[in-house]
C-alpha positions as CSV (number, residue, x, y, z in Angstrom):
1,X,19.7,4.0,-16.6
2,X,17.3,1.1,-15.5
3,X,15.2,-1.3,-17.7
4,X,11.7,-2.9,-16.5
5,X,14.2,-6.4,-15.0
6,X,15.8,-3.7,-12.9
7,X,12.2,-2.3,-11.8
8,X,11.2,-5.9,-11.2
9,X,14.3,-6.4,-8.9
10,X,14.2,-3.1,-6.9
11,X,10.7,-4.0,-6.2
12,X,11.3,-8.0,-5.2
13,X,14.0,-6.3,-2.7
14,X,11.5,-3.9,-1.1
15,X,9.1,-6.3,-0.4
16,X,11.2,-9.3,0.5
17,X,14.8,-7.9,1.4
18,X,15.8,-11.5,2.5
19,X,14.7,-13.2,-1.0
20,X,17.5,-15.5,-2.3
21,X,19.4,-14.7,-5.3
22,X,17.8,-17.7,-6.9
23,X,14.5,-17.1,-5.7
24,X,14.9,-13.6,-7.3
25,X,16.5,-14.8,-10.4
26,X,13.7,-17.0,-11.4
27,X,11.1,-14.3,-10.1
28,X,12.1,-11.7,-12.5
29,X,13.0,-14.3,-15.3
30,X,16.7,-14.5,-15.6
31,X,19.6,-16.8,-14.7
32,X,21.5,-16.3,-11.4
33,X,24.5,-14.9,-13.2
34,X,22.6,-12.0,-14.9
35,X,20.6,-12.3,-12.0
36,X,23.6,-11.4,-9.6
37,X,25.0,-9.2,-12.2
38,X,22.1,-6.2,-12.2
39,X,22.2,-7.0,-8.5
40,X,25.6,-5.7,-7.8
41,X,25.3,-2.8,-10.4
42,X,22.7,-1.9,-8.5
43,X,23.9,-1.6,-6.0
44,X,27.2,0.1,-7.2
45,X,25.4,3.1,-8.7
46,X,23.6,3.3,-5.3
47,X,20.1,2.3,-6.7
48,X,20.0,0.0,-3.5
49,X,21.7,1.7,-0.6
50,X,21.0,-1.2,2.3
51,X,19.8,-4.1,3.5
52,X,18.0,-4.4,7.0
53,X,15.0,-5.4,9.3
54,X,12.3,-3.1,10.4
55,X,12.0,-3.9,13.9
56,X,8.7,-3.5,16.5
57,X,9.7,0.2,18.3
58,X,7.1,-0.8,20.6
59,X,8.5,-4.0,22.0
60,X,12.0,-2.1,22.1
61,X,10.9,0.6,24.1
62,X,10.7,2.9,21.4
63,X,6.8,3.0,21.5
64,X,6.0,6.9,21.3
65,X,6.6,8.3,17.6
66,X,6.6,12.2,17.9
67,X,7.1,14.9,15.1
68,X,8.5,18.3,16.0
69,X,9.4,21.5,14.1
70,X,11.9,23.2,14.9
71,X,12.5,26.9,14.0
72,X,16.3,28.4,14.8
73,X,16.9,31.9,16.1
74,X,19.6,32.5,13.0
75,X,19.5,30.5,9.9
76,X,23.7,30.7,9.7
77,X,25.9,28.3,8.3
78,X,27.2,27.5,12.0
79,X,23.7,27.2,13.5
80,X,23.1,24.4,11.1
81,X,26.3,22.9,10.8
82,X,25.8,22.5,15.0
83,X,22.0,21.6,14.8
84,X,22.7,18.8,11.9
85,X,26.0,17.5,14.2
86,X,23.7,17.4,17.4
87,X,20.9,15.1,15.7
88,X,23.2,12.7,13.8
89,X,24.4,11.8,17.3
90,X,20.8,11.3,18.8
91,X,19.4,7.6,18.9
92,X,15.6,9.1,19.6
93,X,16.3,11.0,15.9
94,X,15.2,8.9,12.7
95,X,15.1,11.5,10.6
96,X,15.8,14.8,10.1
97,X,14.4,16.9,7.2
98,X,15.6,20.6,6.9
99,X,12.5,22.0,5.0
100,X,10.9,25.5,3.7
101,X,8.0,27.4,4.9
102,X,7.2,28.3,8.4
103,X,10.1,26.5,10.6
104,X,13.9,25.1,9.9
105,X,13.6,21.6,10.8
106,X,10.6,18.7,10.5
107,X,12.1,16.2,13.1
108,X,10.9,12.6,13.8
109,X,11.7,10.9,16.7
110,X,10.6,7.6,18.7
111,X,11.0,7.2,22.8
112,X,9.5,5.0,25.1
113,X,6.8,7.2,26.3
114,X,5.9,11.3,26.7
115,X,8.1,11.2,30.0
116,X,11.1,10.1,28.1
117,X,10.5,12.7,25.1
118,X,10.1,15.8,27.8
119,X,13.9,14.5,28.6
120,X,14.8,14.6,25.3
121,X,12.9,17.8,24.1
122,X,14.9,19.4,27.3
123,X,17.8,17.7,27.9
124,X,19.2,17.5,23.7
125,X,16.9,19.9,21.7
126,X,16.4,22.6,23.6
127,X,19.7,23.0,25.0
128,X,21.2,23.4,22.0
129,X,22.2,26.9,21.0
130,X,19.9,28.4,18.4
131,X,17.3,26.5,18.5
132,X,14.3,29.6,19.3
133,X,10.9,26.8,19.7
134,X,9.7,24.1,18.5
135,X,6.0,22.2,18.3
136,X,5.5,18.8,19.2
137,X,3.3,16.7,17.3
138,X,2.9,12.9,19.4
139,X,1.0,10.0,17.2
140,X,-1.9,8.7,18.1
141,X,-2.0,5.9,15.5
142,X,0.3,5.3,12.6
143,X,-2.1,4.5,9.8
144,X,0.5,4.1,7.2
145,X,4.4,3.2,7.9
146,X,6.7,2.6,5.3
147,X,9.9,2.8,2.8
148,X,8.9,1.4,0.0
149,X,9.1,3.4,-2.8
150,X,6.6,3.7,-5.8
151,X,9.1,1.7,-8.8
């Protein structure tokens, strides 16, 4: 279980991932020994999983975010197992959501532009066995982009 420090700390983190464990010591009112402490229980009971930078996709040639369900032919143990294996191993995958409702998979995926995602919808997606269509959803502005979670 986590107290209102722990809240304080999780948020501090989100924000400003680089902070200093002094900086965030005296931020959320304790020493840097308590500080350090919550920090590493933290991150032992996997409260905080990582630490990283978000990155410009645009100046990496990553500019073109695209969405795209995915329904499968059969909803089998193998068929997923082989879908889930393909993805994992796709750099143009961020995430991959198997959902409910109307299709199998929510997919989203950044390329450098609608040339390089007609390679990868043909050349990785669709090739794979199972996979009966899919509907491609390219973004035309991101209005909101982020990981933070409400704490």
């Amino acid at each position: 279980m986590i107290d209102d420090t722990d809240r304080r700390i999780l948020r501090l983190l989100q924000k400003e991932g680089r902070i200093s464990l002094s900086e965030l010591a005296e931020r959320v009112g304790l020493g840097a020994t308590a500080t350090s402490d919550r920090l590493r229980r933290l991150q032992r009971d996997s409260y905080v999983l990582g630490f990283g930078a978000r990155l410009n996709p645009a100046l990496l040639g990553r500019g073109l975010l695209v969405f795209i369900e995915v329904r499968l032919e059969r909803t089998t143990p193998d068929v997923f197992e082989s879908f889930a294996q393909t993805v994992r191993r796709a750099p143009e995958v961020l995430e991959c959501h198997m959902v409910a409702g109307g299709f199998d998979y929510l997919l989203k995926t950044r390329v450098e532009d609608m040339a390089a995602y007609r390679r990868f919808l043909a050349e990785v997606l669709l090739a794979l066995p199972g996979v009966r269509e899919t509907h491609t959803f390219a973004v035309m502005e991101e209005v909101k982009a982020t990981a933070e979670l409400p704490i």
